[in-house]
N, CA, C and O atoms as a GROMACS GRO file, in nm:
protein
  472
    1UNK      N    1  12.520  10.575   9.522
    1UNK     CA    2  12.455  10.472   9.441
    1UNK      C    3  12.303  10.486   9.452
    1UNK      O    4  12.232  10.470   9.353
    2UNK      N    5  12.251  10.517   9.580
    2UNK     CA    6  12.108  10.515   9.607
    2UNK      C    7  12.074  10.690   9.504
    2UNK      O    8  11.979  10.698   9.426
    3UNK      N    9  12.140  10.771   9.521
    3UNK     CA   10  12.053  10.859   9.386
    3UNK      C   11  12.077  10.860   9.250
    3UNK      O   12  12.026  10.942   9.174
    4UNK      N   13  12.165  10.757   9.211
    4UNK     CA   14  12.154  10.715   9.101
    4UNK      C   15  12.035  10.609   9.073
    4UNK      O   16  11.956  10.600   8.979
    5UNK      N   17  12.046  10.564   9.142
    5UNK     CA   18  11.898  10.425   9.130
    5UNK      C   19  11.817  10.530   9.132
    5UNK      O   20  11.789  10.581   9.024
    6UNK      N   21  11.747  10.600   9.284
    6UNK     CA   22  11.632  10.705   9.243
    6UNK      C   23  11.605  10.780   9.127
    6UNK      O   24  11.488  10.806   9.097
    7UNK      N   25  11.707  10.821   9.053
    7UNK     CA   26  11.744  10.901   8.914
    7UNK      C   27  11.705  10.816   8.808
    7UNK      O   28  11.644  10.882   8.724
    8UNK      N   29  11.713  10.714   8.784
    8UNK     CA   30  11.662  10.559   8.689
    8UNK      C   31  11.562  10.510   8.718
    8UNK      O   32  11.530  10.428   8.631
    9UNK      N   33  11.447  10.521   8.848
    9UNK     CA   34  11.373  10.489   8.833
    9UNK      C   35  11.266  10.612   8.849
    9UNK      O   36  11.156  10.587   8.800
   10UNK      N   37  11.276  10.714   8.896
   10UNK     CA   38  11.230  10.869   8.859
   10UNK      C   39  11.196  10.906   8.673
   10UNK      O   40  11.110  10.967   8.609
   11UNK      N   41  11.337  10.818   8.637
   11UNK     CA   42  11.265  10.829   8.446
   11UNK      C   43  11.255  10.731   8.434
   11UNK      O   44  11.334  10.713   8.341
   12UNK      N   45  11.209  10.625   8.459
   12UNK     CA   46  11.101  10.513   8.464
   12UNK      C   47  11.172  10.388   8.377
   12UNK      O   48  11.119  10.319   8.289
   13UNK      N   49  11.292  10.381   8.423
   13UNK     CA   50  11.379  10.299   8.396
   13UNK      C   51  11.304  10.184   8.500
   13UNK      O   52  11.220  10.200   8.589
   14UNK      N   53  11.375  10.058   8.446
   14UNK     CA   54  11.328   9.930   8.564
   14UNK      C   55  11.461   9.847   8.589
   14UNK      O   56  11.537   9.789   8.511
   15UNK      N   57  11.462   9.865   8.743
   15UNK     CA   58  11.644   9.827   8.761
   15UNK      C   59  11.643   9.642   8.728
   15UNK      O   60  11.552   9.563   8.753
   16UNK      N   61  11.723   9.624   8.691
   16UNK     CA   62  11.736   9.474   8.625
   16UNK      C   63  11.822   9.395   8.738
   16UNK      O   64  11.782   9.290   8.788
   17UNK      N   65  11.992   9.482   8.785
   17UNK     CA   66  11.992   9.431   8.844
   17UNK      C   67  12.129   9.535   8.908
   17UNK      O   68  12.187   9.608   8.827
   18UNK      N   69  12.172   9.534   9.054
   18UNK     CA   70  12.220   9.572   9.140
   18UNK      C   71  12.287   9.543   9.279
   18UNK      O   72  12.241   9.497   9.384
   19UNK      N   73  12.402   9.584   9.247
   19UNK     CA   74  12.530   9.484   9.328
   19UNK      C   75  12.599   9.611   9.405
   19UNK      O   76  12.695   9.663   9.348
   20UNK      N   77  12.557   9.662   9.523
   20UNK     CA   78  12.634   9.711   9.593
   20UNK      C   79  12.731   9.676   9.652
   20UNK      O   80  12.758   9.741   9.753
   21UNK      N   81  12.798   9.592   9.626
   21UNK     CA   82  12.965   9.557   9.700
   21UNK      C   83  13.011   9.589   9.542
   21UNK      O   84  13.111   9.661   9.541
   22UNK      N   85  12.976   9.564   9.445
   22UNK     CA   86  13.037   9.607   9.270
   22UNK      C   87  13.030   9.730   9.251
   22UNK      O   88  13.122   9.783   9.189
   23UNK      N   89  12.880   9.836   9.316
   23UNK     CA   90  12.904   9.998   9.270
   23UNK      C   91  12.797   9.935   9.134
   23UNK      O   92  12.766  10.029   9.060
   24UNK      N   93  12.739   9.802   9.089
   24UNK     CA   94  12.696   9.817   8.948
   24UNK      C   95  12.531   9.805   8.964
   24UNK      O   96  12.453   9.722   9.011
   25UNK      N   97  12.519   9.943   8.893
   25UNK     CA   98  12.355   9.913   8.819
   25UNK      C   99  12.303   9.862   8.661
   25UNK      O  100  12.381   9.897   8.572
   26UNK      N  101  12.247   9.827   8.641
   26UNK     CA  102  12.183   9.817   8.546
   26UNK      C  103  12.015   9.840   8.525
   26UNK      O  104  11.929   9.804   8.606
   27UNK      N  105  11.996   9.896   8.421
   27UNK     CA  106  11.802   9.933   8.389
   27UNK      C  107  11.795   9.957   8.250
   27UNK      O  108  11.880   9.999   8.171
   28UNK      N  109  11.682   9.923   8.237
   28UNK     CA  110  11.583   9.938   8.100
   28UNK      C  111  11.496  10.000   8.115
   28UNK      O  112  11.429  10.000   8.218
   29UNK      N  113  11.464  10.103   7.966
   29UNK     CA  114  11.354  10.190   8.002
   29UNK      C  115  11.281  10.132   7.835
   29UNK      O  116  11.366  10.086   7.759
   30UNK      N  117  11.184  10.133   7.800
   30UNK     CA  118  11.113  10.069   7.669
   30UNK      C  119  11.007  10.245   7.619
   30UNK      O  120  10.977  10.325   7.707
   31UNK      N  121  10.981  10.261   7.519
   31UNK     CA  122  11.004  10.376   7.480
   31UNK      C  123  10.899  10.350   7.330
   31UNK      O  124  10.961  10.339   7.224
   32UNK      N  125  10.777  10.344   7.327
   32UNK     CA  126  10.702  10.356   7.190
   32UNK      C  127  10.733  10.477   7.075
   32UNK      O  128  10.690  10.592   7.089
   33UNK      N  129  10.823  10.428   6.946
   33UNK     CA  130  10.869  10.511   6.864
   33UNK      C  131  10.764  10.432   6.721
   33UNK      O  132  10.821  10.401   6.617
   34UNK      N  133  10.623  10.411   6.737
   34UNK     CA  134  10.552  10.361   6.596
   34UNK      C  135  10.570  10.470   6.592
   34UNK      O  136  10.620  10.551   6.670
   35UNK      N  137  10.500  10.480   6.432
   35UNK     CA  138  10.484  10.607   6.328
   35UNK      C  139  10.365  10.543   6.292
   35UNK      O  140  10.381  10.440   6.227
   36UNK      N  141  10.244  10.578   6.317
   36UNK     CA  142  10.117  10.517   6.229
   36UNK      C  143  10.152  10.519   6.113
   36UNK      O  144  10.145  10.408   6.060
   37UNK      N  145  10.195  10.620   6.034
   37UNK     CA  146  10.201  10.607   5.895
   37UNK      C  147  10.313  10.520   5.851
   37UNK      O  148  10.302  10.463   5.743
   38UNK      N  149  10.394  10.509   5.906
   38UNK     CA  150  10.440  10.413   5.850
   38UNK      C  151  10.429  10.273   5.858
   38UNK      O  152  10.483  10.201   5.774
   39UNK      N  153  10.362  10.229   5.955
   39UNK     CA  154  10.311  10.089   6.006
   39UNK      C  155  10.176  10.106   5.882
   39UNK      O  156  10.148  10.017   5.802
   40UNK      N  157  10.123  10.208   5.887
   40UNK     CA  158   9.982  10.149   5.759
   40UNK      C  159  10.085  10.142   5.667
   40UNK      O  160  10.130  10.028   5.664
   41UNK      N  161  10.138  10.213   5.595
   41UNK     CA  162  10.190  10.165   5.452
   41UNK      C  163  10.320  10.063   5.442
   41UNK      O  164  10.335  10.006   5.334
   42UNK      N  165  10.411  10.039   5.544
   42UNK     CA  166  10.431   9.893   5.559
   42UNK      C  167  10.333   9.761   5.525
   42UNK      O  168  10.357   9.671   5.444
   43UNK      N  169  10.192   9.781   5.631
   43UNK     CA  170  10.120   9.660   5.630
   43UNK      C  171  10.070   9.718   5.519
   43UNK      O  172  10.085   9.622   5.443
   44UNK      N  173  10.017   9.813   5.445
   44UNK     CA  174   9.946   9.802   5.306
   44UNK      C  175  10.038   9.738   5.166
   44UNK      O  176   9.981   9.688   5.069
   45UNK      N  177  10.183   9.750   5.178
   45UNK     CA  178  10.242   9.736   5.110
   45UNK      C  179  10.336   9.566   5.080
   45UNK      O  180  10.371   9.490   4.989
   46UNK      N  181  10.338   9.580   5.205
   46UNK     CA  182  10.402   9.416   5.232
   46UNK      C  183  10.342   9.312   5.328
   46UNK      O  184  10.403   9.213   5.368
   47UNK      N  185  10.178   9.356   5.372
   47UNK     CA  186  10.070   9.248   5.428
   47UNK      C  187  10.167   9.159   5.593
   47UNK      O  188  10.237   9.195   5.688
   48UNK      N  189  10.131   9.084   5.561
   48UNK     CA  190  10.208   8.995   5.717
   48UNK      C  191  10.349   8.973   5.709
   48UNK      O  192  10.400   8.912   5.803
   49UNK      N  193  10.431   9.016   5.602
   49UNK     CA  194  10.594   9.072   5.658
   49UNK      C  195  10.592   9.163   5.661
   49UNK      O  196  10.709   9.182   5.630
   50UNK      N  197  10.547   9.271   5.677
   50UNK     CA  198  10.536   9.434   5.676
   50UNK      C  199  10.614   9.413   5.834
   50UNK      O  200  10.577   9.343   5.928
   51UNK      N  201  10.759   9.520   5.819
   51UNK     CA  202  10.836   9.519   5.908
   51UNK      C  203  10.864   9.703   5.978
   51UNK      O  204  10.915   9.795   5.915
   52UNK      N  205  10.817   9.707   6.104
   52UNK     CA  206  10.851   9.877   6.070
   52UNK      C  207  10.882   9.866   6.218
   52UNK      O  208  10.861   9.781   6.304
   53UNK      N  209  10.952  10.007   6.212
   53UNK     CA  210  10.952  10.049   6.379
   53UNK      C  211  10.852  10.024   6.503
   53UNK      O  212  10.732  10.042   6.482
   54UNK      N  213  10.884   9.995   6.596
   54UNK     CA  214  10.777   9.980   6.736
   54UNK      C  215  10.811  10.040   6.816
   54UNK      O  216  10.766  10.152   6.841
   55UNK      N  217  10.926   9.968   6.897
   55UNK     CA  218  10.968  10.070   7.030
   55UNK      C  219  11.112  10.064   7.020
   55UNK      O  220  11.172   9.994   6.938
   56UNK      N  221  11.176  10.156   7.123
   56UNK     CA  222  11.308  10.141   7.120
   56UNK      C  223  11.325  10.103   7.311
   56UNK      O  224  11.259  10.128   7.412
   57UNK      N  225  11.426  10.048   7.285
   57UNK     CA  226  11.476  10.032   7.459
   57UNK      C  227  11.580  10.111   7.503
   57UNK      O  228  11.667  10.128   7.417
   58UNK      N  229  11.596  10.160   7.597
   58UNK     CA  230  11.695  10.267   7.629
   58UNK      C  231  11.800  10.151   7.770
   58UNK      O  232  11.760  10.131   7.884
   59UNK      N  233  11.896  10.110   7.727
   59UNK     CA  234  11.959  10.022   7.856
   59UNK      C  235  12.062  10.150   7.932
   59UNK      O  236  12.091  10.260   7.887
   60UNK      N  237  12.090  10.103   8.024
   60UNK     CA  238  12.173  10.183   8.133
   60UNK      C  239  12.207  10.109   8.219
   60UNK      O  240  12.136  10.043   8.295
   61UNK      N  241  12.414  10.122   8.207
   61UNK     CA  242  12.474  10.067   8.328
   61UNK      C  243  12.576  10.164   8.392
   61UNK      O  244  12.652  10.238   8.329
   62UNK      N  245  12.567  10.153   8.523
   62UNK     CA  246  12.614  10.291   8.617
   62UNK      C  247  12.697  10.183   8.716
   62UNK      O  248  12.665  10.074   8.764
   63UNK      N  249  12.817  10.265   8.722
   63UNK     CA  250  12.932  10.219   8.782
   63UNK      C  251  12.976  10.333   8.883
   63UNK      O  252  13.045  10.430   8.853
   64UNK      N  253  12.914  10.298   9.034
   64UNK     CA  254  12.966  10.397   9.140
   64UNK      C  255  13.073  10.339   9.215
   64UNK      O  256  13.089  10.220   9.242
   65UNK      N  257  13.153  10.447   9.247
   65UNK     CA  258  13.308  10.379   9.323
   65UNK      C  259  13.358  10.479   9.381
   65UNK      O  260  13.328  10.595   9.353
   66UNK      N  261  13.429  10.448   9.455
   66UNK     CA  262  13.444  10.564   9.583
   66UNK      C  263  13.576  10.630   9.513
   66UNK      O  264  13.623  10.563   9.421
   67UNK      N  265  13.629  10.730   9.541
   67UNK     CA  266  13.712  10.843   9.484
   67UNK      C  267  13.736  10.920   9.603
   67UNK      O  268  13.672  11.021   9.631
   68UNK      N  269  13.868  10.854   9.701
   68UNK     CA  270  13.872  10.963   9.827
   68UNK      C  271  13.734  10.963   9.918
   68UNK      O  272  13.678  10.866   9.969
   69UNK      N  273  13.697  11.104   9.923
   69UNK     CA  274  13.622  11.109   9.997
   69UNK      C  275  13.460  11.130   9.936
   69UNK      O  276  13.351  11.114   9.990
   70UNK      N  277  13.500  11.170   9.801
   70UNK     CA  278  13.362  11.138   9.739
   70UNK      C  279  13.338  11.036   9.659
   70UNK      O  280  13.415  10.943   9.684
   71UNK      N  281  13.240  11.005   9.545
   71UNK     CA  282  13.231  10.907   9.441
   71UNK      C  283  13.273  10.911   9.332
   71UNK      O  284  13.324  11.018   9.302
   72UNK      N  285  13.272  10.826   9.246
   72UNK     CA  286  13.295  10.829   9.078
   72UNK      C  287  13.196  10.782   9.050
   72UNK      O  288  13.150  10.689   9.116
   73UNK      N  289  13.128  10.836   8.934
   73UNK     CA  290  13.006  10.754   8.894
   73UNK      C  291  13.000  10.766   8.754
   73UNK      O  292  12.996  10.878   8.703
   74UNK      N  293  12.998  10.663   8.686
   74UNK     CA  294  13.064  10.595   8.538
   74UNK      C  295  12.902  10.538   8.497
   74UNK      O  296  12.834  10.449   8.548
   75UNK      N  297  12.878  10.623   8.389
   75UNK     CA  298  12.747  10.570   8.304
   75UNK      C  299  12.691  10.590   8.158
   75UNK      O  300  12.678  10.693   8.091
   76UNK      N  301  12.668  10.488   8.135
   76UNK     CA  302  12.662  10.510   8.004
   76UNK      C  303  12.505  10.428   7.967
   76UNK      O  304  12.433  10.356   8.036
   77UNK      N  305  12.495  10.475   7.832
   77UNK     CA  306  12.312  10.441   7.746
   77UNK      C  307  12.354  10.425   7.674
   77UNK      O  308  12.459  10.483   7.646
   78UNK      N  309  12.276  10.300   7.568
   78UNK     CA  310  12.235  10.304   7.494
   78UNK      C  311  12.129  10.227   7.408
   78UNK      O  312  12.065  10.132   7.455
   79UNK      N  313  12.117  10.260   7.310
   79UNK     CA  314  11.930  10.300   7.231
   79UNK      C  315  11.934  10.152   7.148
   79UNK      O  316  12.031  10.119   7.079
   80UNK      N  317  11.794  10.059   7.171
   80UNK     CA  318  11.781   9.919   7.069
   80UNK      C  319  11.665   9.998   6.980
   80UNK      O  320  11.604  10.074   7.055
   81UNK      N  321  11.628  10.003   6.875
   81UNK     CA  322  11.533  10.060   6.805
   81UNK      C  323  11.471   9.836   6.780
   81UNK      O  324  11.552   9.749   6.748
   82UNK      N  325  11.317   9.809   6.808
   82UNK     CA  326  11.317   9.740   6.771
   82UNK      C  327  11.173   9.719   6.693
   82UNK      O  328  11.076   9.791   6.718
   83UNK      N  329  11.170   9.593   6.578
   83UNK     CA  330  11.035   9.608   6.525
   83UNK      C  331  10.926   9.554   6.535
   83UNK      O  332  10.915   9.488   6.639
   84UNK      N  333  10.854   9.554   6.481
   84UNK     CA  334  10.699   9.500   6.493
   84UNK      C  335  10.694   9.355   6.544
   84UNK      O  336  10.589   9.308   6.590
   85UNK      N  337  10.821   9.276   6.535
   85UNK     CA  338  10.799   9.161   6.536
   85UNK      C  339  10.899   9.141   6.636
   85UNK      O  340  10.920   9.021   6.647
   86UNK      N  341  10.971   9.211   6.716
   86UNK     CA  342  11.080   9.163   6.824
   86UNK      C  343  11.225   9.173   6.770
   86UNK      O  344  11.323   9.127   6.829
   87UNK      N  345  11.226   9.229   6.667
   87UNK     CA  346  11.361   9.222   6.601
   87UNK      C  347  11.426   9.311   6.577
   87UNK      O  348  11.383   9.398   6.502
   88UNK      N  349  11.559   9.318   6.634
   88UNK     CA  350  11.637   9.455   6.645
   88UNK      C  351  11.684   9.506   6.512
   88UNK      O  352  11.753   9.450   6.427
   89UNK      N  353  11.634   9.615   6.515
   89UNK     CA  354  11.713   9.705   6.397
   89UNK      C  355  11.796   9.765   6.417
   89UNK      O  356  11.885   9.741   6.336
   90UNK      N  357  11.826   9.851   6.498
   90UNK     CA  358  11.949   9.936   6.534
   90UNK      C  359  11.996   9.916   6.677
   90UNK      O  360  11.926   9.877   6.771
   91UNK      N  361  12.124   9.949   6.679
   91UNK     CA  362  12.114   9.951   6.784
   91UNK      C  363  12.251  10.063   6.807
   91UNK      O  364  12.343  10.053   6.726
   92UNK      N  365  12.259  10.152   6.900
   92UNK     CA  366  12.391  10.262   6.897
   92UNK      C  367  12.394  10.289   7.047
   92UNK      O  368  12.322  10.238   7.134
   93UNK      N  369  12.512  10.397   7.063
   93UNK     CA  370  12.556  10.399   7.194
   93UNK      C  371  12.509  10.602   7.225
   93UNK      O  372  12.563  10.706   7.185
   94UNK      N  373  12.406  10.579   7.299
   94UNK     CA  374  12.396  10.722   7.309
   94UNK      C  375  12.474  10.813   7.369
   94UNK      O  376  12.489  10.839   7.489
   95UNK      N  377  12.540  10.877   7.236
   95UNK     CA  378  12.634  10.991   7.286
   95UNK      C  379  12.611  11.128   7.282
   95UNK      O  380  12.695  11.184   7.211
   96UNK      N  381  12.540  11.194   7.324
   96UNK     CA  382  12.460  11.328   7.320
   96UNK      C  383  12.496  11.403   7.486
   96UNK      O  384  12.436  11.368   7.587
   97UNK      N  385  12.567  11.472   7.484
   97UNK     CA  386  12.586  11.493   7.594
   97UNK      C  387  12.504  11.558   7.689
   97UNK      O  388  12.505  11.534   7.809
   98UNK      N  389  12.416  11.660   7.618
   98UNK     CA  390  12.307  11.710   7.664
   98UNK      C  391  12.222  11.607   7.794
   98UNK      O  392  12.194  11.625   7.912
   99UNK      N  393  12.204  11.498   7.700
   99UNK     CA  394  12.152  11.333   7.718
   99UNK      C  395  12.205  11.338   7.857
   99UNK      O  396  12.127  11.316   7.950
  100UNK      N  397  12.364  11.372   7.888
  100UNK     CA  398  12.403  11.282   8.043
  100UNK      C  399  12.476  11.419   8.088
  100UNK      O  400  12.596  11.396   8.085
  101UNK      N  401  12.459  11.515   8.117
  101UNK     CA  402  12.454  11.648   8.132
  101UNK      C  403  12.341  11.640   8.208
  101UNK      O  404  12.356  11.640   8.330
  102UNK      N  405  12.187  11.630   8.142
  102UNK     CA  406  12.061  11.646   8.200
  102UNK      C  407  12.075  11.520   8.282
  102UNK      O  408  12.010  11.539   8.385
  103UNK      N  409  12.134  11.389   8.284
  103UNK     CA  410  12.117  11.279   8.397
  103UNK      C  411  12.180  11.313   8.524
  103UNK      O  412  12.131  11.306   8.637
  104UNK      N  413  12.297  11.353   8.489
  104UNK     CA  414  12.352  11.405   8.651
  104UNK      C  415  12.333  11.528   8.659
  104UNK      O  416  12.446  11.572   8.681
  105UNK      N  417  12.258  11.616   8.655
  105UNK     CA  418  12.224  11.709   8.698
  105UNK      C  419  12.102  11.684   8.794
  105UNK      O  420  12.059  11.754   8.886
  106UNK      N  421  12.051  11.546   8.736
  106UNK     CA  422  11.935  11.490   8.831
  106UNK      C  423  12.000  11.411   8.945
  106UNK      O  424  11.933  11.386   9.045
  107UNK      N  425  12.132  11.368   8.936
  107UNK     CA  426  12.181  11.281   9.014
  107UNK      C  427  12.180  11.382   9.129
  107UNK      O  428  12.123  11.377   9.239
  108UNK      N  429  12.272  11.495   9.064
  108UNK     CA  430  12.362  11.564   9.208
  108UNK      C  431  12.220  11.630   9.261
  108UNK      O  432  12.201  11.636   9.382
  109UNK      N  433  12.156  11.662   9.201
  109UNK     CA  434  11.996  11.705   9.298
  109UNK      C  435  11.966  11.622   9.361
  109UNK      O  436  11.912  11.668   9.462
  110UNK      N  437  11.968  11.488   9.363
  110UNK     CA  438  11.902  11.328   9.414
  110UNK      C  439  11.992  11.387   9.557
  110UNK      O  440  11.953  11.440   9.662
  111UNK      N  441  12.140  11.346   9.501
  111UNK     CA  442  12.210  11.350   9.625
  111UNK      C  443  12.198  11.476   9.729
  111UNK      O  444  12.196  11.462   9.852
  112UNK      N  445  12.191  11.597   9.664
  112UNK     CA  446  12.159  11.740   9.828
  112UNK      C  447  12.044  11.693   9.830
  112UNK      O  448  12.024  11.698   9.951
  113UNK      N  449  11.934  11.641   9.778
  113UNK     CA  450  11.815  11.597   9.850
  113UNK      C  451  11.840  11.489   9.969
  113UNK      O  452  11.777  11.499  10.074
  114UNK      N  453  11.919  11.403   9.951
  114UNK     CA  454  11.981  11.311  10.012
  114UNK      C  455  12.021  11.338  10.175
  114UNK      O  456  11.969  11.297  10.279
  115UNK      N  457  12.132  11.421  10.147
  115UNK     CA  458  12.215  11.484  10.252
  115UNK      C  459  12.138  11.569  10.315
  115UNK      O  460  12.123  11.552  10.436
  116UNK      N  461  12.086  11.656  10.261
  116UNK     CA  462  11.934  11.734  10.362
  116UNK      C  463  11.805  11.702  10.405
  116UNK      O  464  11.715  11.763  10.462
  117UNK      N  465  11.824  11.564  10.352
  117UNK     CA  466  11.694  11.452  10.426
  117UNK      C  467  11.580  11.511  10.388
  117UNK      O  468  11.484  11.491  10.463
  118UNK      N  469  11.562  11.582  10.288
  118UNK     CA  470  11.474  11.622  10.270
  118UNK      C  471  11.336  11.547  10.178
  118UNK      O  472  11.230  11.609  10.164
   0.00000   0.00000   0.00000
């Protein structure tokens, strides 16, 4: 559980909240996706409702649990796209595997860093 947290807050996730007798994490990472151009021709076009992209939030909840003699570790993302004004536009479940391929590849490094005290 502890190199999964290091792994979430290494990509600058902010843990929300964490229950080691549950195995559960949770974090948010916030993520600036403006487009100048499209924020000017929003506000040139539609003045003080001009509605466009801002940031997106990236959430993450990680479920560690023991498996024998090693762990299970159950995690999943996903992406709020939200706008200028606080208001969600999208929202999906990031399934890119690459995406959590590259996360535990950081995990299991966390962990031999771990075990070799290094």
């Amino acid at each position: 559980m502890k190199a999964v947290l290091n792994v979430l807050q290494d990509d600058g996730y902010i843990v929300k909240n964490a229950s080691v007798d549950l195995g559960l994490l949770s974090a948010t990472k916030e993520v600036s996706v403006v487009d100048n151009g499209e924020a000017f021709w929003m506000t040139f076009l539609a003045g003080q409702n001009a509605r466009y992209k801002k940031n997106s939030i990236i959430e993450a909840t990680a479920n560690v649990s023991e498996f024998g003699k090693d762990s299970r570790v159950r995690v999943n993302f996903q992406m709020k796209v939200m706008d200028n004004a606080g208001n969600v536009m999208d929202v999906r479940q990031i399934d890119d595997g690459k995406f959590y391929e590259d996360f535990f590849a950081k995990v299991d490094k966390g962990i031999f860093i771990q075990k070799e005290k290094l």
